[in-house]
C-alpha positions as a Markdown table, in Angstrom:
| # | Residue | x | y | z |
|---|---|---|---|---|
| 1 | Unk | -36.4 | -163.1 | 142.0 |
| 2 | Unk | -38.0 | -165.8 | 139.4 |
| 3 | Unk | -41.2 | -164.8 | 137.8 |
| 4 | Unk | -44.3 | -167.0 | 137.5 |
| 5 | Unk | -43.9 | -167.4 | 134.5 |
| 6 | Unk | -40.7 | -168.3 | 134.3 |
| 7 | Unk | -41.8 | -171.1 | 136.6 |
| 8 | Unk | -44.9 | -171.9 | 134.4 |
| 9 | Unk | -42.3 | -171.9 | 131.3 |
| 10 | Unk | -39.6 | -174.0 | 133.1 |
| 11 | Unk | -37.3 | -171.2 | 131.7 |
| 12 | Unk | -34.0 | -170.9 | 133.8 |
| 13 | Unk | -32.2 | -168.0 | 132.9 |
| 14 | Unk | -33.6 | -164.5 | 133.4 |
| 15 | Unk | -35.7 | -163.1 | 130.8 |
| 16 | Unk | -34.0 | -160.6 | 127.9 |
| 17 | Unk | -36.0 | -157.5 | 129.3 |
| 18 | Unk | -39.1 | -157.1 | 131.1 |
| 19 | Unk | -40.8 | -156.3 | 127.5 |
| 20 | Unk | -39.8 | -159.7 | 126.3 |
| 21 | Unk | -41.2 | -161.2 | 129.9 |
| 22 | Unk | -44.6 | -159.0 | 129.4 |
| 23 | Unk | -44.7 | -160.3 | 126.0 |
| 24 | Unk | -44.7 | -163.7 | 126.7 |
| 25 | Unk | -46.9 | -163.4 | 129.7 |
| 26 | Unk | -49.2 | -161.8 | 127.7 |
| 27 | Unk | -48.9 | -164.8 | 125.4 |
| 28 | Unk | -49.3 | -167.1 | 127.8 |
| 29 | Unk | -52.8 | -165.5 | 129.3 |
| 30 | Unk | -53.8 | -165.5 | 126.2 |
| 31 | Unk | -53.2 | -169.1 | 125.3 |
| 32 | Unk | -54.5 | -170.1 | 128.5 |
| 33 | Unk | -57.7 | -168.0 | 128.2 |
| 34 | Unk | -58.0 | -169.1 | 124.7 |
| 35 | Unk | -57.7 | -172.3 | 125.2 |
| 36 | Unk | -60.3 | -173.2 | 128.2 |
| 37 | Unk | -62.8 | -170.9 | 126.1 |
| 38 | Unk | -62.3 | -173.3 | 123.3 |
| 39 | Unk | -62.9 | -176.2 | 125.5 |
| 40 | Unk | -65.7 | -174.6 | 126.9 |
| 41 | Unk | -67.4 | -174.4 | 122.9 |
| 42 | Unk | -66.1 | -178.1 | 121.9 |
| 43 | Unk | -69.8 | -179.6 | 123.1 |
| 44 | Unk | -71.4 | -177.1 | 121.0 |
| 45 | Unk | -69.6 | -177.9 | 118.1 |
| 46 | Unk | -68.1 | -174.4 | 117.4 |
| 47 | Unk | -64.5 | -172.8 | 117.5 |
| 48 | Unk | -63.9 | -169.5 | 119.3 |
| 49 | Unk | -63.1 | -168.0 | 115.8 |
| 50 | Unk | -66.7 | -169.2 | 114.4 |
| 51 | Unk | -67.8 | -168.4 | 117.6 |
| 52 | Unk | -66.5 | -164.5 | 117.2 |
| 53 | Unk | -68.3 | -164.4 | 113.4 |
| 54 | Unk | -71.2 | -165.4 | 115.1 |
| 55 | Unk | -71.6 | -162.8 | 118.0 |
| 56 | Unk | -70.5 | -160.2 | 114.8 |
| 57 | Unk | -73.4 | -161.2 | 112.3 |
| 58 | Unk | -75.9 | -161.2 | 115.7 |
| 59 | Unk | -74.8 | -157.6 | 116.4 |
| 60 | Unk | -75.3 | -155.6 | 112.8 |
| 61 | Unk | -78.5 | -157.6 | 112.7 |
| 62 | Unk | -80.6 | -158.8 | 109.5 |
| 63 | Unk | -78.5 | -156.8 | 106.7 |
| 64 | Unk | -75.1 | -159.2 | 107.5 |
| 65 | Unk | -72.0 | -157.9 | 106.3 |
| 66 | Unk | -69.7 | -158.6 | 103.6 |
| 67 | Unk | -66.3 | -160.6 | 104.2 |
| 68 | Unk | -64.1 | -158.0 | 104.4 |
| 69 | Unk | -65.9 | -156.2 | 106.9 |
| 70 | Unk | -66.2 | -159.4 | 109.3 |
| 71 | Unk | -62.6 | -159.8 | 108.4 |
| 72 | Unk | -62.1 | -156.2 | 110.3 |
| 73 | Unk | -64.1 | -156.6 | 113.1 |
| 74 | Unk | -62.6 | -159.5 | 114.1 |
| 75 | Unk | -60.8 | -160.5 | 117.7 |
| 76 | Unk | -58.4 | -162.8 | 116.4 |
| 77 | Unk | -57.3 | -162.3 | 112.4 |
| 78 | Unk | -57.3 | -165.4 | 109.9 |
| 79 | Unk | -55.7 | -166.3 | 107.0 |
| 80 | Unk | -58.7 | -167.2 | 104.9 |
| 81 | Unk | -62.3 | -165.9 | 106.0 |
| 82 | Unk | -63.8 | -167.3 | 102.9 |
| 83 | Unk | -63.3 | -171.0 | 104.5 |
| 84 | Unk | -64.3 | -170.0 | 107.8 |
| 85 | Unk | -68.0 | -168.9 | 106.2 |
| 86 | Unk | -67.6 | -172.1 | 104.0 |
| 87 | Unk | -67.9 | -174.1 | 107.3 |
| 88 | Unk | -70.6 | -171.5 | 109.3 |
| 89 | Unk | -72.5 | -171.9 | 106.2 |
| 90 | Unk | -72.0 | -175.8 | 106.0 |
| 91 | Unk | -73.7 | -176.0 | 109.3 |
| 92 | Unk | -76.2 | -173.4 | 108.4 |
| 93 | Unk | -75.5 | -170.7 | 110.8 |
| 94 | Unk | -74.9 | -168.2 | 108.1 |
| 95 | Unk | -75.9 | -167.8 | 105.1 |
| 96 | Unk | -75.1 | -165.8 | 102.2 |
| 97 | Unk | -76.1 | -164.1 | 99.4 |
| 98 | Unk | -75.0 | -162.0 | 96.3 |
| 99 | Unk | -75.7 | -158.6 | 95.7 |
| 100 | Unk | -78.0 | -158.0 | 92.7 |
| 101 | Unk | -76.6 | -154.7 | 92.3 |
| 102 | Unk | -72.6 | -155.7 | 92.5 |
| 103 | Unk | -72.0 | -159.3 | 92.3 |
| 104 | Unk | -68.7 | -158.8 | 93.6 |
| 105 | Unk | -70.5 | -158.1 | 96.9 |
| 106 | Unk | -71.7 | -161.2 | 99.2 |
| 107 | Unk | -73.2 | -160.2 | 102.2 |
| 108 | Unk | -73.8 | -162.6 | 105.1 |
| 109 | Unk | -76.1 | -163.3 | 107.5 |
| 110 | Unk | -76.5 | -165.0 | 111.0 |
| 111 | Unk | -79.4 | -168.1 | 110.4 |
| 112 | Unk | -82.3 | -168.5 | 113.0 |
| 113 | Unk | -80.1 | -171.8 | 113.9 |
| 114 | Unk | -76.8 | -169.5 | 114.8 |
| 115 | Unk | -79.1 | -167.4 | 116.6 |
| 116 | Unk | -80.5 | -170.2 | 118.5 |
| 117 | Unk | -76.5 | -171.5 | 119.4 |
| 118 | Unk | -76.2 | -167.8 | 120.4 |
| 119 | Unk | -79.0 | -167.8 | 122.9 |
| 120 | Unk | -77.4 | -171.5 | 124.1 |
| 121 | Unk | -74.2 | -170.3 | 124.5 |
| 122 | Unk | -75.0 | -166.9 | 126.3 |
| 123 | Unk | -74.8 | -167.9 | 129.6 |
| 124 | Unk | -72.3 | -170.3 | 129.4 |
| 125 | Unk | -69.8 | -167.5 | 128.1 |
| 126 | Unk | -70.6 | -165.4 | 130.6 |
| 127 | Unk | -70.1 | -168.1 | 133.3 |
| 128 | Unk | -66.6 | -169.0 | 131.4 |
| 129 | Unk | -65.4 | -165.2 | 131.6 |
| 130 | Unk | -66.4 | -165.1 | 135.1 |
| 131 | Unk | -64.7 | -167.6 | 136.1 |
| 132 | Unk | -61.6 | -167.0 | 134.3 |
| 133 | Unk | -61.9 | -163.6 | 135.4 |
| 134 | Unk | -63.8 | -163.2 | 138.6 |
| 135 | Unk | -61.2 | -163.2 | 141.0 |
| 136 | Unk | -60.2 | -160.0 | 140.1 |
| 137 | Unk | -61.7 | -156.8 | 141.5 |
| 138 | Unk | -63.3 | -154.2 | 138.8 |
| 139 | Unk | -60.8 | -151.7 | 139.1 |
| 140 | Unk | -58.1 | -154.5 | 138.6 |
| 141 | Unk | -60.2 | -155.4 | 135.2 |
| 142 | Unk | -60.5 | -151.9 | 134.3 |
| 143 | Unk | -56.8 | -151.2 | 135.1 |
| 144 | Unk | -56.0 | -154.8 | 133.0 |
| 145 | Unk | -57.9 | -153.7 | 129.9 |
| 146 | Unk | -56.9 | -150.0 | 130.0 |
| 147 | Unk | -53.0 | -151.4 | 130.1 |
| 148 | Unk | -53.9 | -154.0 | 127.3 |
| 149 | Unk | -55.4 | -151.4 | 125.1 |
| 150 | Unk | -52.5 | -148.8 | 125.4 |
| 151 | Unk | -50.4 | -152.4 | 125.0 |
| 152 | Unk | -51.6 | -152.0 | 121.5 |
| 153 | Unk | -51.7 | -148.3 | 120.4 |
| 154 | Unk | -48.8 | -147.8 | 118.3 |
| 155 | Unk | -45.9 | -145.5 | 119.4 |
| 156 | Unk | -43.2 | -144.0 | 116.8 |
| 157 | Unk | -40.9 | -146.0 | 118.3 |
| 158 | Unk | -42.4 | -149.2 | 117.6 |
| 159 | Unk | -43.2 | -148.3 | 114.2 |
| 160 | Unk | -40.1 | -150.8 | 112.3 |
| 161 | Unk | -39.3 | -153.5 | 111.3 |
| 162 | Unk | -37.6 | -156.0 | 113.3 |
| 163 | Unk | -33.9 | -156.2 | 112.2 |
């Protein structure tokens, strides 16, 4: 029997294994997903990447937090957060400032203007995720992110390197 996805792919022959083919689905949802909630920010002049900084810097409120830590709390990791802050700070959604105690230590800060594109983009979000996602029932969404998360707990199995 063909999988969707090999339909959605075009791909002819069978996958490897059904890890390789819940692999790729799972890189295909995500690219999908991804990609219509990046569409969805485009009017609002904001990636989903700035987008995630954002909803970080609302949540730990007026104190900010220093690169590194909005580097770990991150969805998606990328290759240089200093730039990313470079252009949230560039459009004055964030804003930054040195400690005076260690100057090593720069801790930023969501502006009242990133608030404000917050609050815009609230319900919009929400109406994104629901439609992306409201066909399903919640104990198919439960199920879906209880699988995902065990998707990425380690094993000692999966603990090398590829050879």
């Amino acid at each position: 029997m063909k999988s969707n996805l090999r339909v959605e792919i075009k791909q002819q022959k069978p996958f490897d294994s059904l890890e390789q083919e819940v692999h790729l689905n799972l890189e295909r949802t995500a690219a999908v997903l991804t990609h219509a909630f990046a569409e969805a920010l485009k009017p609002y002049d904001i990636t989903p990447t700035q987008y995630n900084v954002l909803r970080i810097l609302r949540g730990v409120g007026p104190e900010g937090l220093c690169r590194n830590d909005i580097r770990d709390r991150m969805v998606s990791q990328v290759p240089d957060v200093t730039r990313l802050m470079d252009r949230l700070e560039d459009q004055m959604l964030i804003e930054r400032e040195r400690s005076t105690t260690d100057r090593r230590q720069v801790a930023s800060r969501i502006t009242a203007k990133g608030l404000d594109l917050l609050r815009a983009l609230d319900g919009p979000v929400v109406e994104i995720h629901r439609h992306q996602l409201g066909h399903m029932s919640q104990e198919q969404l439960r199920a879906l992110a209880d699988l995902l998360e065990l998707a990425r707990t380690p094993t000692a199995s999966a603990d090398h390197d590829i050879q």
